[in-house]
N, C-alpha and C positions, 0 to 999 in steps of 0.2 A: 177321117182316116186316122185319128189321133187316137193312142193307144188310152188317154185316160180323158178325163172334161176338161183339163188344162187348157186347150186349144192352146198350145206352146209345140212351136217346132223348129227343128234345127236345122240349120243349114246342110246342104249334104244327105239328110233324110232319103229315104226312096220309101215307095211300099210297088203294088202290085196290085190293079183292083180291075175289074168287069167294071165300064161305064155303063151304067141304063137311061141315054136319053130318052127313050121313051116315057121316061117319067120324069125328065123338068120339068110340064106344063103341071103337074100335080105338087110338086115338091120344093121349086125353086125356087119363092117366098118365103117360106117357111126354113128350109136350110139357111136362106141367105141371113135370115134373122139367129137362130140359134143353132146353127151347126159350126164350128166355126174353122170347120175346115171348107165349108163353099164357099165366104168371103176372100180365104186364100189359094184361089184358084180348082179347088178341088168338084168336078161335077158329078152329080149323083151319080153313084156307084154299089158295088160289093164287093169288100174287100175280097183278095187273094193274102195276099201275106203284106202286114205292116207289122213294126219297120221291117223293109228288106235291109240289102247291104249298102253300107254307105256307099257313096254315086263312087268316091275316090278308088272303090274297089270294083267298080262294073265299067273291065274292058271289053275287046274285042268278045274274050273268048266268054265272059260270061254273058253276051248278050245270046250267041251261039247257044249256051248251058239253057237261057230260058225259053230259047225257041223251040229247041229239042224236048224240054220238059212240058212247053204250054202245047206244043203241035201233037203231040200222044192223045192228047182230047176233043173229042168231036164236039160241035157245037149245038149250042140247043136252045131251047123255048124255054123260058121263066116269068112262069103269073107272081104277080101282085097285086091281092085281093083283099088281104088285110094287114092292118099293123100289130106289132108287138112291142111288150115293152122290156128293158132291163133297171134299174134305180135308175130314177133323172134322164133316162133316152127312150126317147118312142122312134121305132123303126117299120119299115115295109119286110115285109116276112116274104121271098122268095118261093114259090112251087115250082117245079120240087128244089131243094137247096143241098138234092145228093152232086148234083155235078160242079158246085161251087165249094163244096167240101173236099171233093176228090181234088180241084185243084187244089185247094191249099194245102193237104195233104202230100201231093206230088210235088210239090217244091218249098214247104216245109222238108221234106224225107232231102230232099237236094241240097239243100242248103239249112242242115240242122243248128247250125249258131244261130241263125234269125227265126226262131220259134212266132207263131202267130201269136202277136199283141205281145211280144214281148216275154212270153210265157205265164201271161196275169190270169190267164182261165183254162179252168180244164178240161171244158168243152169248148170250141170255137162254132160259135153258130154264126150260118151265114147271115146278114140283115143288109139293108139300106135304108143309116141313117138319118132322120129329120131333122131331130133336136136331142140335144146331153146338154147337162148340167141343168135340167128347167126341173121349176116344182110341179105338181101334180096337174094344178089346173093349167095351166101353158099347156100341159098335153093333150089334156084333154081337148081343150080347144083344137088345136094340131090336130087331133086324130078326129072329131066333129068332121072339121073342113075337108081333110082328106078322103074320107069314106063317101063325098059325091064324087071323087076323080078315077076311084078306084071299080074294076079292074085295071090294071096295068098290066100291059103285056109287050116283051121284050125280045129280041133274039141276040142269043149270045155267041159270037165270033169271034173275041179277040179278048185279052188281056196288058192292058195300060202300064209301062212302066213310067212313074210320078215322081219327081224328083223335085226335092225344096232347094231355092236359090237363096234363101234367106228373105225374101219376100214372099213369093206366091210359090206354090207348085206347079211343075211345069211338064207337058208329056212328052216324053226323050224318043219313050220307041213303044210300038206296040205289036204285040205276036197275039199271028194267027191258030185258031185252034183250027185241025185238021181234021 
């Protein structure tokens, strides 16, 4: 979930992500090794929007704002069939990843001071990360191993909000899509 390879998070952090257990039994060696947001607590996911708002600012009423914002979207099916890469990260490429854009899109537009990743790309594509910050062959290997676990397939109902304790990340509340 971290916005760069750092794997450095701060206390107070939130983000907003789609959990895919469906895909630990594929995924969760390999993140636990070089992801270094699964070590601190984070389970494969797709983001929605990181960083969201510091925790210090999500009361009542904005827990209400993102149930209202996540409940507009109906829920849905998403294959994972293969991986993709960006420099240094190999990811699971979501089908289709139009309903994982529309959410971050619908509270990006809600909450425009916390732009996705911070506002570092000008596309935000959806993925579920494995490994960042590894060289070439780490990936390779990665993506070897993962393409006997692969299909993966998921159904998407809800959206996690993740908040850093300054230790692990930890899930405060999670909304239903409707």
């Amino acid at each position: 979930m971290a916005g760069d390879d750092s794997g450095e998070f701060q206390a107070g952090q939130s983000g907003l992500i789609v959990t895919v257990p469906e895909a630990e039994p594929a995924v969760r060696a390999w993140r636990d090794r070089l992801d270094p947001s699964a070590p601190a607590g984070v389970p494969a996911h797709v983001t929605v929007l990181f960083p969201f708002l510091h925790e210090s600012l999500i009361d009542d009423g904005a827990y209400a704002a993102i149930g209202e914002v996540i409940g507009r979207h109906r829920p849905f099916d998403a294959r994972f069939e293969r991986c993709g890469r960006f420099p240094g990260i190999l990811y699971l490429v979501p089908d289709p990843d139009l309903p994982f854009r529309q959410l971050t899109q619908a509270v990006a537009e809600r909450w425009p001071e916390t732009p996705p990743f911070g506002g570092q790309f000008d596309e935000v594509v959806p993925h579920l990360t494995i490994a960042q910050g590894q060289g070439d062959a780490v990936l390779k290997e990665a993506e070897a191993d993962l393409r006997g676990w692969l299909p993966v397939t998921a159904r998407v109902s809800s959206v996690d909000l993740m908040v850093y304790d300054g230790t692990r990340w930890q899930q405060r509340a999670s909304f239903a899509l409707r």
